[in-house]
C-alpha positions in Angstrom: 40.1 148.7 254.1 41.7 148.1 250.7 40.3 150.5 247.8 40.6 146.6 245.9 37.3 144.4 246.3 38.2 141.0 247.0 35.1 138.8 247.2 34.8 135.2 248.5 31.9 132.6 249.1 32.2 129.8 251.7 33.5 126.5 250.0 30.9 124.3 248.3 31.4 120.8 246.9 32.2 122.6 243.4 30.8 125.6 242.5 33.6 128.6 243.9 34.3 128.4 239.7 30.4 129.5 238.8 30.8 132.3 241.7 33.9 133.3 240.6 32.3 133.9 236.9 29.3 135.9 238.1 31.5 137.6 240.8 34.1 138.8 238.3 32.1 139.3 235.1 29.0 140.1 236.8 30.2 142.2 239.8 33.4 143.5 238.2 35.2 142.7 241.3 38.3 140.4 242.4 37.2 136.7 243.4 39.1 134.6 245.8 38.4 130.8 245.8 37.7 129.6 249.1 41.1 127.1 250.6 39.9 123.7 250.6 38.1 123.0 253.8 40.2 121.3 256.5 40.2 120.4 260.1 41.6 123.5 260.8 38.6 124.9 258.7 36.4 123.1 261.2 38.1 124.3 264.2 38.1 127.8 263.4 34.4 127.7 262.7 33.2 125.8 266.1 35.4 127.7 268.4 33.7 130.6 267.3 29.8 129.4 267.0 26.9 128.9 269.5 27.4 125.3 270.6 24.4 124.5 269.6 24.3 125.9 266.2 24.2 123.3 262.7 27.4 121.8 261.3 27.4 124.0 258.1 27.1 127.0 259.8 30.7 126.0 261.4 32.2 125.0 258.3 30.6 128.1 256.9 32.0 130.7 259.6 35.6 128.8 259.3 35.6 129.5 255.4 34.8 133.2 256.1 37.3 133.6 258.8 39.8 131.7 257.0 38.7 133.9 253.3 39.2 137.2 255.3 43.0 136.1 256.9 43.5 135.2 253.1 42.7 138.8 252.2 39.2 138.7 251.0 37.3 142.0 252.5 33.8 141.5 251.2 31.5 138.0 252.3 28.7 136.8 250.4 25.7 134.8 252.4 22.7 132.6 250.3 19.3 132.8 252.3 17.2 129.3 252.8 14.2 128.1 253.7 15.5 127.1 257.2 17.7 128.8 259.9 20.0 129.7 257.0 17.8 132.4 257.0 19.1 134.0 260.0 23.0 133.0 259.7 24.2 135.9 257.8 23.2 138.6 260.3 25.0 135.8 263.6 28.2 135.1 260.9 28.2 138.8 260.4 28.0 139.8 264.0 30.2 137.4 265.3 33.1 137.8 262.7 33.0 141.7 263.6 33.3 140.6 267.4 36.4 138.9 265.9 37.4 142.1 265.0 37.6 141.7 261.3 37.0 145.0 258.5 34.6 143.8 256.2 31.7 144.1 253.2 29.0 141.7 253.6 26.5 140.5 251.0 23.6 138.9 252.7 21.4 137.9 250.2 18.3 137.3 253.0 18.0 140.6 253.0 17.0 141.1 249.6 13.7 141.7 249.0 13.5 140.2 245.6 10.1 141.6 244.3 11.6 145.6 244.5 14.5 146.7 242.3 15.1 149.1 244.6 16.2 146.8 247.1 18.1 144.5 244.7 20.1 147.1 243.9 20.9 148.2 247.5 22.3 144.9 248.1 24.1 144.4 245.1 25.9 147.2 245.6 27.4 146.2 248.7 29.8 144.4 246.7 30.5 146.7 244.0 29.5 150.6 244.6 29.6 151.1 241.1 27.6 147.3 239.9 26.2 147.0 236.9 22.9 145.9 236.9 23.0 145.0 233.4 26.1 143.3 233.8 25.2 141.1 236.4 22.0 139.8 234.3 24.4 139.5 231.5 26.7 136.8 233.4 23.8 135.2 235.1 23.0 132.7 232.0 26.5 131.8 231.8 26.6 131.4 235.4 24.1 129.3 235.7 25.5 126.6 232.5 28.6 126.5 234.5 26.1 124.8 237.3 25.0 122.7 234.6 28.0 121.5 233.3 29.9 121.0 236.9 26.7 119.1 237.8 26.5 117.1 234.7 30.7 115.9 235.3 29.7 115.5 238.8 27.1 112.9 238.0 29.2 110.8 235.3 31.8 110.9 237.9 29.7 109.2 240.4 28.4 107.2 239.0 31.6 105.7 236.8 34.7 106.2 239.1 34.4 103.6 241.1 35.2 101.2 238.0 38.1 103.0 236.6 40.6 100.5 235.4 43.6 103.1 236.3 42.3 104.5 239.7 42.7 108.8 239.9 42.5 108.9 236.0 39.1 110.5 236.0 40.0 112.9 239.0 43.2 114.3 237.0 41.3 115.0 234.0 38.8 117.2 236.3 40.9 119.0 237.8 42.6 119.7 234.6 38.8 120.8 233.6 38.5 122.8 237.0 41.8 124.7 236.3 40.5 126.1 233.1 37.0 127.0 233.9 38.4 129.3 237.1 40.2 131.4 233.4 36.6 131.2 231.5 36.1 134.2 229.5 32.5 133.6 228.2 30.1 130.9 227.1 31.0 130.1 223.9 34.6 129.2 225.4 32.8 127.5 228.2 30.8 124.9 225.5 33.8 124.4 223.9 35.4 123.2 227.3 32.9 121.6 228.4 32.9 119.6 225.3 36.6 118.6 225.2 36.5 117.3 228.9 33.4 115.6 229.0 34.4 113.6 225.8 38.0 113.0 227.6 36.0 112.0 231.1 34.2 109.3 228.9 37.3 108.7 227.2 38.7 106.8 230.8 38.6 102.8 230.8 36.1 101.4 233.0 35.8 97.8 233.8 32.0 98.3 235.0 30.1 95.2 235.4 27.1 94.4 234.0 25.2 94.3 237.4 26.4 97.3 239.7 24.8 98.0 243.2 23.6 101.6 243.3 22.7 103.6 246.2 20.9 107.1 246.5 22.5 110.1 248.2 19.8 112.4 250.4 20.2 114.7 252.6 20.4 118.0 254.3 21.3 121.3 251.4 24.8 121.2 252.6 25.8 118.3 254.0 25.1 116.4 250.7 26.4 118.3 248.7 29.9 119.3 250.3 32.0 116.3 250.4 34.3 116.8 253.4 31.6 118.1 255.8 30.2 114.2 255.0 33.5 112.1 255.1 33.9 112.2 251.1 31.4 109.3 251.4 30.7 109.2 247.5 34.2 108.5 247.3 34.1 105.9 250.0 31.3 104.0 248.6 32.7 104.3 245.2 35.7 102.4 246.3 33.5 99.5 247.4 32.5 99.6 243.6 29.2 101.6 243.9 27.2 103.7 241.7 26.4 106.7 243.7 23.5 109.3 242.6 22.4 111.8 244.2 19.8 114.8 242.9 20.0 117.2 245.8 22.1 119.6 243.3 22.2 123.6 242.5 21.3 122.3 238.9 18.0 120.6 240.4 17.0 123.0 242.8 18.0 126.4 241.2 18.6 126.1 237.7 15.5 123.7 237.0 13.5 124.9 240.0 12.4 121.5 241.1 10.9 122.1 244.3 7.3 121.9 243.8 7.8 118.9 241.8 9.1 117.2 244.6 6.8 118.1 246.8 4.1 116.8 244.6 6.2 113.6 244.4 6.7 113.3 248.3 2.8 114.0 248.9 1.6 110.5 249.3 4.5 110.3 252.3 4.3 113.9 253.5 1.2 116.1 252.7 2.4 119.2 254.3 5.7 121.0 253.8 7.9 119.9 256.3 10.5 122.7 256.1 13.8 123.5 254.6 14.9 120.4 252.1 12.7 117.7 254.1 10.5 117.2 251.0 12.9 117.1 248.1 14.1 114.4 250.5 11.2 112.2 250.9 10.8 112.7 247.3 14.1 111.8 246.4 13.9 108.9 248.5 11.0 107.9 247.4 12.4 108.2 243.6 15.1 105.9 244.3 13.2 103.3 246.0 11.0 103.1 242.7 14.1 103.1 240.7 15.0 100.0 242.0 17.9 101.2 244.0 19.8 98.6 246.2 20.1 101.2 249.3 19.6 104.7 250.5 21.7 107.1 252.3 20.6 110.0 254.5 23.1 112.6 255.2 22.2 115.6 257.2 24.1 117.6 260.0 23.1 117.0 263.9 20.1 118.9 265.0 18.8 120.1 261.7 14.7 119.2 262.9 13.6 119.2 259.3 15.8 116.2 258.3 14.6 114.6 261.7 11.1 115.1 260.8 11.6 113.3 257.3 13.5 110.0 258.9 10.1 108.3 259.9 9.3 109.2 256.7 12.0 107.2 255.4 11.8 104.4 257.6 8.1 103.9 256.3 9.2 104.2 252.2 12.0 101.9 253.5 9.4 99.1 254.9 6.9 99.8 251.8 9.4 99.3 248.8 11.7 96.7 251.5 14.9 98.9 251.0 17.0 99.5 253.7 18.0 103.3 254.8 21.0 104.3 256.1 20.8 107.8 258.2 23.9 109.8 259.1 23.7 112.6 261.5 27.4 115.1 261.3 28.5 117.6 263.6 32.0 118.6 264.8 32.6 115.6 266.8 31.5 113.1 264.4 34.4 110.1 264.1 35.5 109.3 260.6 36.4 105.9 261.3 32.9 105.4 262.8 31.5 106.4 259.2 33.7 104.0 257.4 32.9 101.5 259.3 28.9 101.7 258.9 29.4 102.1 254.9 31.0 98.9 255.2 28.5 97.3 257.6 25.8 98.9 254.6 28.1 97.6 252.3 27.6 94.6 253.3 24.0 94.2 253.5 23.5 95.4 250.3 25.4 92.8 248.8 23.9 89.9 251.1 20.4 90.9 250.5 21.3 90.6 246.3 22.6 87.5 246.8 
């Protein structure tokens, strides 16, 4: 194996640029960004899973294998409150089978409460790690969350009324560029500063009455656009505001969890599982807001997100909004999604008028 560490994290909506801080100020290793998932992306990951396994495990494998043709020789794995739980040791296994000479982070097996065992893990990555370097970067890690989240939501909820259409993408990606060469946080509010007063800067011709629909969903699916069809984009074209709180800001930097379980209670008094509540509550937060529809997004067979949709379909009936649930795996036909956002589309406007 190369002497050089080269680490890489499975693509996620926008967040390779807050790994690739903590990886190569915390770690003191080489980062790769992930390649943009594709269909190839896909492929590679299903040909290579359990048939019956979850969409983002696919996607997830696909990234790996793709990261370590690419040249990336050490693999880093979250743990969840689901399956996820397991997937590092089956992606491991699987992408030795392969053949492949590898370092693998699998942050599941960290048992968080002992240093000891922290430590053991962390230096997986890095033989030499810092463990005071790696606390160093984390607060900085975690405002680059913050601040790709906060664009993300201005985005969506603005784009879809740009008078010059792709105006507000350019200027992010110009953002994006720059934060992958961030040096430290005082460079990173000063950034972040500049861009989100440049983001604003972009002529909208918003109307004063906009239909708005909520985004909810499985961890993954949500959150990564292509494993759901880029549907924020598609329903910003139809000149939507799209929100959507299922976020790493939400659910790691602000901890939210128990707050939307306490939320979700008067729908779902137990813990369902995985990000079943946060859903409920979600849904349930949008359908007090007023919202115009809501949006379910989860990948096909995940049984937590299956449990919540009754759940839905009752919030749906109390507050008289009308759910739309989605259900991706491999198969899943793209003109088949368009074509019930328009159908939703549709409705929503009929039932305003």
């Amino acid at each position: 194996m190369n002497n050089e560490i080269v680490a890489c994290f499975p693509q996620w909506a926008n967040y390779s640029h807050a790994f690739k801080y903590l990886f190569e100020h915390g770690f003191d290793v080489k980062y790769m960004t992930p390649p943009p998932i594709t269909k190839r992306t896909l492929e590679l990951g299903s040909k290579n899973s359990p048939d019956y396994v979850c969409a983002p495990f696919k996607y997830c494998l696909g990234c790996y294998i793709e990261a370590l043709q690419n040249g990336a020789n050490c693999l880093m794995q979250i743990f969840g409150a689901c399956r996820l739980n397991y997937y590092g040791e089956l992606s491991e296994q699987i992408l030795r089978d392969m053949g492949y000479n590898f370092h693998f982070f699998n942050m599941a097996n960290i048992k968080w409460t002992s240093p000891r065992s922290i430590m053991e893990n962390l230096r997986v990555v890095n033989p030499e790690v810092s463990l005071v370097k790696v606390v160093k970067a984390l607060p900085t890690t975690l405002r680059i969350i913050k601040v790709i989240d906060k664009f993300d939501n201005y985005i969506r909820h603005n784009v879809g009324f740009e008078v010059k259409e792709g105006e507000m993408e350019s200027v992010y990606k110009e953002f994006s560029d720059k934060l992958d060469n961030l040096k430290n946080g005082r460079e990173l509010s000063k950034l972040a500063k500049t861009y989100y007063k440049k983001i604003k800067q972009v002529q909208l011709n918003k109307p004063a009455k906009t239909y708005k629909v909520g985004m909810v969903g499985d961890y993954y699916t949500v959150q990564e656009p292509f494993s759901n069809y880029f549907m924020e984009k598609e329903l910003a074209k139809m000149g939507m505001e799209v929100y959507r709180d299922m976020n790493l800001t939400n659910t790691l930097v602000h901890n939210q969890w128990k707050k939307r379980k306490k939320t979700a209670k008067k729908y779902a008094k137990y813990s369902m599982g995985a990000t079943a509540n946060f859903t409920v509550a979600e849904t349930l937060m949008y359908a007090r807001a007023g919202m115009d529809g809501i949006i379910q997004v989860k990948s096909f067979g995940c049984t937590p997100e299956i449990d919540a949709m009754p759940v839905l379909q009752n919030i749906s009936r109390d507050y008289k909004i009308p759910v739309l649930h989605f259900s991706f795996d491999s198969q899943t036909s793209e003109t088949g999604v368009k074509t019930r956002l328009e159908a939703f589309y549709d409705m929503v406007v009929a039932r305003q008028k």
